[in-house]
C-alpha positions in Angstrom: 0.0 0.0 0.0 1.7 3.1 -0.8 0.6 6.4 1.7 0.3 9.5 -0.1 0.0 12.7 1.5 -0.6 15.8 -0.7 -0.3 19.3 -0.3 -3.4 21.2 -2.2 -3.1 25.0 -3.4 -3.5 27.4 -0.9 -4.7 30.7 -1.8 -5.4 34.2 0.3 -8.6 34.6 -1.9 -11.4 34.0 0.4 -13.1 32.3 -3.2 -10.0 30.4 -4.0 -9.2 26.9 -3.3 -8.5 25.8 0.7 -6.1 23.1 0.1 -6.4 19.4 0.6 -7.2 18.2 4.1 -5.8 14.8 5.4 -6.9 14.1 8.9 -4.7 10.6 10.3 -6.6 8.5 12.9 -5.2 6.0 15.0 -7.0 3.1 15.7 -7.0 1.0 19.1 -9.6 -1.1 20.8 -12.4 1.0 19.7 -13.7 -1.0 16.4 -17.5 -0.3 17.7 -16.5 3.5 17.1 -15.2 3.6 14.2 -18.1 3.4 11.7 -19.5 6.4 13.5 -16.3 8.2 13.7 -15.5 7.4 10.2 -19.5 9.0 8.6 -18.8 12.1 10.9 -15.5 12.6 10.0 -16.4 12.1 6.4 -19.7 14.2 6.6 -17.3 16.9 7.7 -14.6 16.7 5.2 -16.8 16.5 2.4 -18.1 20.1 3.4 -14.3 21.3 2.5 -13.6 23.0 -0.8 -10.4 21.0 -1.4 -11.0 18.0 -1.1 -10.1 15.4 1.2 -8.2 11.9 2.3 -8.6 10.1 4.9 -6.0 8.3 6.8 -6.7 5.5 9.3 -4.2 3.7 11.2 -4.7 0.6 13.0 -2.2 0.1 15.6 -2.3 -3.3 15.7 -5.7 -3.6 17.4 -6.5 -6.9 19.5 -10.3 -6.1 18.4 -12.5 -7.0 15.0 -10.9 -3.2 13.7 -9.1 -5.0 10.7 -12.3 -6.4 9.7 -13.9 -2.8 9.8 -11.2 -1.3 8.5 -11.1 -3.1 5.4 -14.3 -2.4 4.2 -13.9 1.0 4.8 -11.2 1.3 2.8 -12.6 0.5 0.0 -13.6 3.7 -0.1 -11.9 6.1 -2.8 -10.6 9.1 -0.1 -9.1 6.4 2.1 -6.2 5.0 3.1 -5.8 2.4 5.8 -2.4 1.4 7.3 -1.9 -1.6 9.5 1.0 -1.7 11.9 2.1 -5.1 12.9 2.8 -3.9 16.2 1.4 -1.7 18.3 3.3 1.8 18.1 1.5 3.4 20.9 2.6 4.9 24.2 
C-alpha cells in the first residue's frame, strides 16, 4: 500500500481553493467507534472545498478493527495502514 500525503493549493482569496485536508486516525480497541467516527468525520470533510483523504491507522488492534477497516477502505478518499505492532505509548 503506498501512503500518499498531498499538499493542495492554498490561496489568500477567500473564493480560491482551501487546500487538501488529510486528517490521520489512529485506531486501538475502539472498532465499535469507528463506523460512527468514520461517517462524521467524512460528513465533515466533504463540506471542505479542497478536497479530502482520509488516513486511518490501526495500531495493531486486539479487536474485529481490521475487519472494519477493510471495508472502509474501500472507499476512494481512504487509506488504511496496519501496523504489525502496536506503536502506541
Amino acid at each position: 500500500m503506498v501512503l500518499r500525503i498531498s499538499r493542495g493549493c492554498l490561496s489568500r482569496s477567500r473564493n480560491g481553493p482551501l487546500g487538501k485536508i488529510t486528517p490521520v486516525i489512529a485506531c486501538y480497541r475502539d472498532a465499535q467507534a469507528i463506523p460512527f467516527m468514520y461517517k462524521r468525520l467524512k460528513a465533515v470533510c466533504a463540506r471542505i472545498r479542497g478536497g479530502y483523504e482520509i488516513i486511518l491507522v490501526n495500531d495493531c488492534s486486539p479487536d474485529n478493527a481490521d475487519e472494519i477497516l477493510a471495508e472502509i477502505a474501500e472507499s476512494p478518499q481512504c487509506v488504511v495502514i496496519r501496523h504489525s505492532r502496536n506503536c502506541g505509548s
